[in-house]
N, CA, C and O atoms as a printed pandas DataFrame, in Angstrom:
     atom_number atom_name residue_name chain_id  residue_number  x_coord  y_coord  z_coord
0              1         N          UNK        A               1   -2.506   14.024   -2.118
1              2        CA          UNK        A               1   -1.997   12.950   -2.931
2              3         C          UNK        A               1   -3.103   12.506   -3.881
3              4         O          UNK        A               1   -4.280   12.455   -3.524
4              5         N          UNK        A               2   -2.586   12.113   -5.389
5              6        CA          UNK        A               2   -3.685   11.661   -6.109
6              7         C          UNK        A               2   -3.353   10.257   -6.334
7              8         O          UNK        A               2   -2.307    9.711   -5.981
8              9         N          UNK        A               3   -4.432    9.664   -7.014
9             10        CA          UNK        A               3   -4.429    8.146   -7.322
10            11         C          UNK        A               3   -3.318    8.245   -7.946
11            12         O          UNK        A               3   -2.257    8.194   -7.324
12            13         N          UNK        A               4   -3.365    8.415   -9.375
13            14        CA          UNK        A               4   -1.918    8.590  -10.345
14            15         C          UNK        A               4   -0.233    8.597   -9.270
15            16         O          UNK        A               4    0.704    7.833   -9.504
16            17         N          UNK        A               5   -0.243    9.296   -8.517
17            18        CA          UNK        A               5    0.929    9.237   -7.498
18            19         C          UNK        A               5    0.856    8.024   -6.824
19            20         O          UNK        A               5    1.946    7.479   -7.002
20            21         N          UNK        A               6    0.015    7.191   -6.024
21            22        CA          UNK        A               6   -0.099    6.019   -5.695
22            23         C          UNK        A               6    0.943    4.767   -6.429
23            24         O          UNK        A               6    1.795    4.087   -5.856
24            25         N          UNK        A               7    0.579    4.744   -7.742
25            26        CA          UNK        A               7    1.004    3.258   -8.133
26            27         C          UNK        A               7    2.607    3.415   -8.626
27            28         O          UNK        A               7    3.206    2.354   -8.802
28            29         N          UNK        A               8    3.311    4.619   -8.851
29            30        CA          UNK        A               8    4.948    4.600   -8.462
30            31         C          UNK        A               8    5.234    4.492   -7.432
31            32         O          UNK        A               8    6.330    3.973   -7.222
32            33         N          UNK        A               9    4.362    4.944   -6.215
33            34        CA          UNK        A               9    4.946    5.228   -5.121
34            35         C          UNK        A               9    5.364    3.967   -4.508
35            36         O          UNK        A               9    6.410    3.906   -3.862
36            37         N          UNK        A              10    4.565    2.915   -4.686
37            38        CA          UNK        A              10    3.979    1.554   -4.278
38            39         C          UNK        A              10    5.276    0.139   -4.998
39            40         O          UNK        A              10    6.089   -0.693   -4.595
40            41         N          UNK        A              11    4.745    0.626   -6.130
41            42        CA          UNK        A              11    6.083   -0.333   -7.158
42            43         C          UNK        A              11    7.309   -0.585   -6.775
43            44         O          UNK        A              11    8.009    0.425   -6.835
44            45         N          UNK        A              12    7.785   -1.402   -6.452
45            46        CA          UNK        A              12    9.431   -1.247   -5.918
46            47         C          UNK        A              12    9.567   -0.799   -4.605
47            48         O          UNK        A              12   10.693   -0.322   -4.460
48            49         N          UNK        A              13    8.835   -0.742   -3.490
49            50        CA          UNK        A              13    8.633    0.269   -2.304
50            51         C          UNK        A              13    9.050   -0.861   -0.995
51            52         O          UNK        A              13    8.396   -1.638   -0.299
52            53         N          UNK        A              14   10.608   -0.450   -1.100
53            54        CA          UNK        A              14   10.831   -1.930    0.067
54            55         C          UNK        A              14   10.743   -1.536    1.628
55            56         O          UNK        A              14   10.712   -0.353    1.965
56            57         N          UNK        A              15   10.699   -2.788    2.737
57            58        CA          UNK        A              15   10.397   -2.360    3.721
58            59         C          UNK        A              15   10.939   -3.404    4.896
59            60         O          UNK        A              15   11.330   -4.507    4.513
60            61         N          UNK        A              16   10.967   -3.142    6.083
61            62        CA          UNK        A              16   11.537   -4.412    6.733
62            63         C          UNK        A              16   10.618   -4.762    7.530
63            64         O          UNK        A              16   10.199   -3.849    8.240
64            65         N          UNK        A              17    9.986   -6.122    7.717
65            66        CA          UNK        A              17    9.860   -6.525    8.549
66            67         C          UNK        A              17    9.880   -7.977    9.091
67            68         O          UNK        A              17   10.116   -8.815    8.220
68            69         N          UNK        A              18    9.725   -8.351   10.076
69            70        CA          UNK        A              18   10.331   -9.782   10.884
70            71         C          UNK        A              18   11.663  -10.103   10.166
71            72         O          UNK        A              18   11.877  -11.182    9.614
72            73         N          UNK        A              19   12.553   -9.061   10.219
73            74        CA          UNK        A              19   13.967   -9.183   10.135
74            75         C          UNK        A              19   14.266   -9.534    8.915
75            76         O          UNK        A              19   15.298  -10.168    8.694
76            77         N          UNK        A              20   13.483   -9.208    8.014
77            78        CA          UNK        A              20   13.258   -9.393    6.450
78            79         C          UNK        A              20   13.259   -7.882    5.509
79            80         O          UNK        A              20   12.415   -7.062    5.871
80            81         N          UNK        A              21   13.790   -7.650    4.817
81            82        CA          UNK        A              21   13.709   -6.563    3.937
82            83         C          UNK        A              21   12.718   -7.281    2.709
83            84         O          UNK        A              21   12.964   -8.346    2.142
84            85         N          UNK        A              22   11.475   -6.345    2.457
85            86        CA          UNK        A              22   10.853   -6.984    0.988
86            87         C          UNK        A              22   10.542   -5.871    0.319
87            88         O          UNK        A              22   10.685   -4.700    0.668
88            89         N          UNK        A              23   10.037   -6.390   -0.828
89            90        CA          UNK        A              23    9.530   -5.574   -1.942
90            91         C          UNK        A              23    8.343   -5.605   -2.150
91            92         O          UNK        A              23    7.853   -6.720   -2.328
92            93         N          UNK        A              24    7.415   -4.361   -2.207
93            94        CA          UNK        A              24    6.298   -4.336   -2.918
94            95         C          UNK        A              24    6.355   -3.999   -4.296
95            96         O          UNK        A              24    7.160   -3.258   -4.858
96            97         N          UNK        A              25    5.033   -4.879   -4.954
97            98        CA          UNK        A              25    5.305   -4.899   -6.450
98            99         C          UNK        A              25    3.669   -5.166   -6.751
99           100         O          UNK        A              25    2.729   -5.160   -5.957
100          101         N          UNK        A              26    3.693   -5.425   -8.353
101          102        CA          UNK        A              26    2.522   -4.905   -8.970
102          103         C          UNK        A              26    0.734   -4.802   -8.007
103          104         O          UNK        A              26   -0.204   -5.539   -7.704
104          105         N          UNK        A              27    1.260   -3.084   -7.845
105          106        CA          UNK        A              27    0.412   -2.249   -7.198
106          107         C          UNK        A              27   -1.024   -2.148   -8.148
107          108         O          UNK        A              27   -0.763   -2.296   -9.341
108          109         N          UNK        A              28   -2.267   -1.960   -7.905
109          110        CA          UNK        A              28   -3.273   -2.233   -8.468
110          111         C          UNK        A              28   -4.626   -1.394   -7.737
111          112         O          UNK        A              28   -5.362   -1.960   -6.928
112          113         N          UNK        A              29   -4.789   -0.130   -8.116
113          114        CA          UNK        A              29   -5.882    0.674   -7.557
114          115         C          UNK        A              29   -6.936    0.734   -8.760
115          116         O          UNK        A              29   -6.827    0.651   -9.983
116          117         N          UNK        A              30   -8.303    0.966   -7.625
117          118        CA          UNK        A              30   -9.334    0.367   -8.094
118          119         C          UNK        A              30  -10.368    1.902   -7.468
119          120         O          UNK        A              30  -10.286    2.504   -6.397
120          121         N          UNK        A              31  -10.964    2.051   -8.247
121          122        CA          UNK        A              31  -12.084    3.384   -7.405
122          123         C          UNK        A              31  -12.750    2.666   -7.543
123          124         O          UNK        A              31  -12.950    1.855   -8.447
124          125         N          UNK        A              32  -13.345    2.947   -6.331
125          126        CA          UNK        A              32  -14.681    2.275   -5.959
126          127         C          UNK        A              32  -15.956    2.907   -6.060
127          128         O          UNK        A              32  -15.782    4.124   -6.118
128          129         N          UNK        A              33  -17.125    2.611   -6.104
129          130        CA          UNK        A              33  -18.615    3.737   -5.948
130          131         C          UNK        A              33  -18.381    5.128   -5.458
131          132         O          UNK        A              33  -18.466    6.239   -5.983
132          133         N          UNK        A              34  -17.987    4.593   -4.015
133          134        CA          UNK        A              34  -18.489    5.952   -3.246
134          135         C          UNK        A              34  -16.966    6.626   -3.131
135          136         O          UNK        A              34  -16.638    7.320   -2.169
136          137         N          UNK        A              35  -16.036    6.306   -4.315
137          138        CA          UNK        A              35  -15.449    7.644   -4.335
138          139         C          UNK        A              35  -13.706    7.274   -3.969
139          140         O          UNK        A              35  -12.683    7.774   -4.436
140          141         N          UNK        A              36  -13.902    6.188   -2.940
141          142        CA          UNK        A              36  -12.798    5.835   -2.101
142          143         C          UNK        A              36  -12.187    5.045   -3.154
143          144         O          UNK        A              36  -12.651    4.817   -4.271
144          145         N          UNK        A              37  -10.850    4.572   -2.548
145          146        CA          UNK        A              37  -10.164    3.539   -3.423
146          147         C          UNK        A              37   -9.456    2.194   -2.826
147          148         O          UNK        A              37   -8.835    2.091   -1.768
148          149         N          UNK        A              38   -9.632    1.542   -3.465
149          150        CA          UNK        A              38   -8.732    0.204   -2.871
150          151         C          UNK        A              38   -7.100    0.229   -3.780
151          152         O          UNK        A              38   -6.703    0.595   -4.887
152          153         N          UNK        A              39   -6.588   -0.322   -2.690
153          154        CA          UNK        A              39   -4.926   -0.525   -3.269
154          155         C          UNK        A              39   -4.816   -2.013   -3.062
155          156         O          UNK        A              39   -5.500   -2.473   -2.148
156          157         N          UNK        A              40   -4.151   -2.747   -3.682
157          158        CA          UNK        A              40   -3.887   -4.111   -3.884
158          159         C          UNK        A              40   -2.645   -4.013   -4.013
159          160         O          UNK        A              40   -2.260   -2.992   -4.583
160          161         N          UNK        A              41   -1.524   -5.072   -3.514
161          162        CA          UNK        A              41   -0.287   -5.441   -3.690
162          163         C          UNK        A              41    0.553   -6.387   -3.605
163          164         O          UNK        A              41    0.438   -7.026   -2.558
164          165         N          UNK        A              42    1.390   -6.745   -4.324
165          166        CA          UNK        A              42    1.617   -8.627   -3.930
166          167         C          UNK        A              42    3.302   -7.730   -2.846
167          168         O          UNK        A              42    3.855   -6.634   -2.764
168          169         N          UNK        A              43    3.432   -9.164   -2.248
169          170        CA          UNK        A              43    4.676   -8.612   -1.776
170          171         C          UNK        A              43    5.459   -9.708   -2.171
171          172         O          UNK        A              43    5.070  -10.842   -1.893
172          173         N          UNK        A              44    6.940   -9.455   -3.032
173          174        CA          UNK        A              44    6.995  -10.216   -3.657
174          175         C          UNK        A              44    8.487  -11.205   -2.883
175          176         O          UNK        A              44    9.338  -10.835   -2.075
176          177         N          UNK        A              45    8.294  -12.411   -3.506
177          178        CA          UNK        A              45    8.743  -13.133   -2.842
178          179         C          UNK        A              45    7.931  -14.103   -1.820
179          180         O          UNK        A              45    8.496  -14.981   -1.167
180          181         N          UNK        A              46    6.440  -13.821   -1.756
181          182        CA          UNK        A              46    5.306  -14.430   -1.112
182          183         C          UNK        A              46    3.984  -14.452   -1.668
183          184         O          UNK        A              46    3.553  -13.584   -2.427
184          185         N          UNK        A              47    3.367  -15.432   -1.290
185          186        CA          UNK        A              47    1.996  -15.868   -1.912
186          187         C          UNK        A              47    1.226  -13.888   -1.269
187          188         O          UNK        A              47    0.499  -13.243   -2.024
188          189         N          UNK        A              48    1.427  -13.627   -0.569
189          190        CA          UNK        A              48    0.377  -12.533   -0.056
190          191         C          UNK        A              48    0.443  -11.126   -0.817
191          192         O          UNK        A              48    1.476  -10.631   -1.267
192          193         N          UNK        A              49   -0.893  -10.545   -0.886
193          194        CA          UNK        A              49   -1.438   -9.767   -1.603
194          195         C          UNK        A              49   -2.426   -8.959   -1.020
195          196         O          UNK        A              49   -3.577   -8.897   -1.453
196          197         N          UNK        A              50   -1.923   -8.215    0.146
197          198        CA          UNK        A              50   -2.601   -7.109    0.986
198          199         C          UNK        A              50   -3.443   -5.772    0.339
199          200         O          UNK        A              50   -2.956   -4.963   -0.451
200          201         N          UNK        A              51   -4.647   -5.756    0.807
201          202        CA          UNK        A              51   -5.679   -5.121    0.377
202          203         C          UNK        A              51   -5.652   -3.636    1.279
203          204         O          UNK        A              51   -5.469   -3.453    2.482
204          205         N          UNK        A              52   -5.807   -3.071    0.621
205          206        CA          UNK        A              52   -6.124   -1.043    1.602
206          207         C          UNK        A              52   -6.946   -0.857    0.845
207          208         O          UNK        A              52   -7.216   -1.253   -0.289
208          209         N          UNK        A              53   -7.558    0.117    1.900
209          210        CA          UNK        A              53   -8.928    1.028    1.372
210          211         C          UNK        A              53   -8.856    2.122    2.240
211          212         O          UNK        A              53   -8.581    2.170    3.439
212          213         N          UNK        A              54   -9.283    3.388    1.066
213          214        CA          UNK        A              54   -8.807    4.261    1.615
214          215         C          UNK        A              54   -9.850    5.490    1.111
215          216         O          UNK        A              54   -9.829    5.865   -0.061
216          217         N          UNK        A              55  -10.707    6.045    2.044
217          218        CA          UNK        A              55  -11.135    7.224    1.562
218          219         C          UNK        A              55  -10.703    8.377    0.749
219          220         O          UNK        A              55   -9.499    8.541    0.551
220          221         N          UNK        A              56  -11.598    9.212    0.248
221          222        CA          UNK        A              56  -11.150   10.008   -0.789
222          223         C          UNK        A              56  -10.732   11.438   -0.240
223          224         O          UNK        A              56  -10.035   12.318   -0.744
224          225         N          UNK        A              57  -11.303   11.369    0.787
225          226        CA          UNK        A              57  -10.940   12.286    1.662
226          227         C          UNK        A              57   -9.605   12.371    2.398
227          228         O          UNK        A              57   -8.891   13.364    2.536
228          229         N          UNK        A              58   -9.377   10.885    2.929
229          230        CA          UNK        A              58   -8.149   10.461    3.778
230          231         C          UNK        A              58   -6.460   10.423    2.578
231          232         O          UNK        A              58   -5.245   10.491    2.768
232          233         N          UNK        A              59   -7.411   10.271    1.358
233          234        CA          UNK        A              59   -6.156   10.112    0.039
234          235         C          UNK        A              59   -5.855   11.364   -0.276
235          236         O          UNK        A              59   -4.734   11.725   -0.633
236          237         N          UNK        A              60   -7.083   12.272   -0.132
237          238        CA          UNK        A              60   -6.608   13.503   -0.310
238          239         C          UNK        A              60   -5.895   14.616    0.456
239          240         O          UNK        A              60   -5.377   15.645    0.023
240          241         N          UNK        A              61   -6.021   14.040    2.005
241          242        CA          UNK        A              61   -5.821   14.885    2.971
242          243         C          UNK        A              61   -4.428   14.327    3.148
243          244         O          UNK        A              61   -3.740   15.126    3.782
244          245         N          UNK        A              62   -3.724   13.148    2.780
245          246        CA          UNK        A              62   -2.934   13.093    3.282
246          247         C          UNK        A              62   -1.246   13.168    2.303
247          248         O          UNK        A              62   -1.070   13.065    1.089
248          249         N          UNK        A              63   -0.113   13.409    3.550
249          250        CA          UNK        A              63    1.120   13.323    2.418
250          251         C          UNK        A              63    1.661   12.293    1.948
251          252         O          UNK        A              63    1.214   11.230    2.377
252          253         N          UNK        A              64    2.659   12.239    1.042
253          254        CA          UNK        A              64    3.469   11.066    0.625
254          255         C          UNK        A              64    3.917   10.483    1.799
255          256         O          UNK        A              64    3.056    9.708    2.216
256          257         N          UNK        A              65    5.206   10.536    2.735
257          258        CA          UNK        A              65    5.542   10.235    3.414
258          259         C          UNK        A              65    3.842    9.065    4.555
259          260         O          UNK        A              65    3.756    7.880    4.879
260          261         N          UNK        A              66    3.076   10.046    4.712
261          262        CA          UNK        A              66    1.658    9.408    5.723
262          263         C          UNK        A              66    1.296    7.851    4.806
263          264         O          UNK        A              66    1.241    6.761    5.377
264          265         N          UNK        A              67    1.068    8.051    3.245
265          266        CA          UNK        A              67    0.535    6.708    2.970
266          267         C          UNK        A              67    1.691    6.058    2.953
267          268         O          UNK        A              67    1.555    5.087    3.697
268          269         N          UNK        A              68    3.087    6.087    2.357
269          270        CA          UNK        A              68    4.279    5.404    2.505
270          271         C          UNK        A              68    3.891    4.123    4.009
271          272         O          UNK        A              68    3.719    2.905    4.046
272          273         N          UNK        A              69    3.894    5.290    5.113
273          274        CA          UNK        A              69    3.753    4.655    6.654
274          275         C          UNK        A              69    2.735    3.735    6.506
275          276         O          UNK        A              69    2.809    2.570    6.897
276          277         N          UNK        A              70    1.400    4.432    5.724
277          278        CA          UNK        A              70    0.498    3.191    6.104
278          279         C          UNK        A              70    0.299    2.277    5.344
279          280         O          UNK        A              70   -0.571    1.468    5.667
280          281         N          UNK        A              71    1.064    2.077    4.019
281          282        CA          UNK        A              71    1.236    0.674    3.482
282          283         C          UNK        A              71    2.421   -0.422    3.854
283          284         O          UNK        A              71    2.515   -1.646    3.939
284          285         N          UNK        A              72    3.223    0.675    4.015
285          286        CA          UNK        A              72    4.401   -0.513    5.222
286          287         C          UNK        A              72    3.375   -1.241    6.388
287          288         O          UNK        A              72    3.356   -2.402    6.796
288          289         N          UNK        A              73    2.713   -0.314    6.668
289          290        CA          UNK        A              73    1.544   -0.621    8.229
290          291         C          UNK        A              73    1.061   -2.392    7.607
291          292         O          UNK        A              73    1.575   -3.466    7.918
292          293         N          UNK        A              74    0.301   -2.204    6.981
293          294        CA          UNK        A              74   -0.580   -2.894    6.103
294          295         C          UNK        A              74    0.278   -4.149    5.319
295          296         O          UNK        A              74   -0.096   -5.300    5.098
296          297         N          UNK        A              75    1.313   -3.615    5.051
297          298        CA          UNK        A              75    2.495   -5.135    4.741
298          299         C          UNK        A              75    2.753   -5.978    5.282
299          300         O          UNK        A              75    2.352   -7.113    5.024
300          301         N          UNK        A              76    3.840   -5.530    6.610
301          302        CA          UNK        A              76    3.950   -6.117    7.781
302          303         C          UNK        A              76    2.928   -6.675    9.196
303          304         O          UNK        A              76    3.165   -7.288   10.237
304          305         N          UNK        A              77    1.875   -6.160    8.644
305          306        CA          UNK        A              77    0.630   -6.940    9.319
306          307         C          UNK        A              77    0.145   -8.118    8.256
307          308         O          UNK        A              77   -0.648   -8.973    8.651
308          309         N          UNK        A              78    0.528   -8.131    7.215
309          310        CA          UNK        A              78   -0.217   -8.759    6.542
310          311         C          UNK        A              78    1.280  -10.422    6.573
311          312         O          UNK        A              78    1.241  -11.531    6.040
312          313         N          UNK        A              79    2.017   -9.954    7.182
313          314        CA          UNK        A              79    3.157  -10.886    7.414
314          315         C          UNK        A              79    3.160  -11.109    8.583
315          316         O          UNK        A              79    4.188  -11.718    8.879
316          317         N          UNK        A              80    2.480  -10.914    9.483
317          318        CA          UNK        A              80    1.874  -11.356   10.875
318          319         C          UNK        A              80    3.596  -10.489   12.022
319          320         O          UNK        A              80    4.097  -11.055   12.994
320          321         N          UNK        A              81    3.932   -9.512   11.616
321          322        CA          UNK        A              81    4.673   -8.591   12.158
322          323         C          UNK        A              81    4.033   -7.138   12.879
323          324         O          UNK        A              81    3.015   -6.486   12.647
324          325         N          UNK        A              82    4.950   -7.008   13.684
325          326        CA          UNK        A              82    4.706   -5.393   14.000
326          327         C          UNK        A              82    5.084   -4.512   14.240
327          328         O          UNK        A              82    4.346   -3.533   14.352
């Protein structure tokens, strides 16, 4: 997966949790120094704006479907769900 694939994937990318369906929306990646990247995202409909970081290795090694999982991961934790 490349960065460029990231910020459609992210945009509009709904999900359920605590018995809530939401939306993620303006997605915001950032390379960092050593290579890795941060993802930023508001979820909308709420003040919160969950942060990932993600090696360049782990972005590269992995599929669509794997980061899909781990920004839902990262949503719904960030909404105190699990």
């Amino acid at each position: 997966m490349t960065i460029e694939q990231l910020v459609p994937l992210t945009n509009g990318l709904s999900l359920t949790a605590c018995n809530q369906t939401l939306v993620l929306d303006r997605t915001r990646i950032t390379r960092l120094p050593d290579r890795s990247i941060e993802m930023a995202f508001r979820i909308a409909g709420t003040d919160l704006a969950p942060r990932l970081r993600l090696s360049a290795l782990r972005l590269a090694a992995s599929s669509l479907e794997e980061i899909i999982t781990i920004v839902r991961h990262v949503a719904a934790s960030a909404l105190g769900c699990r």
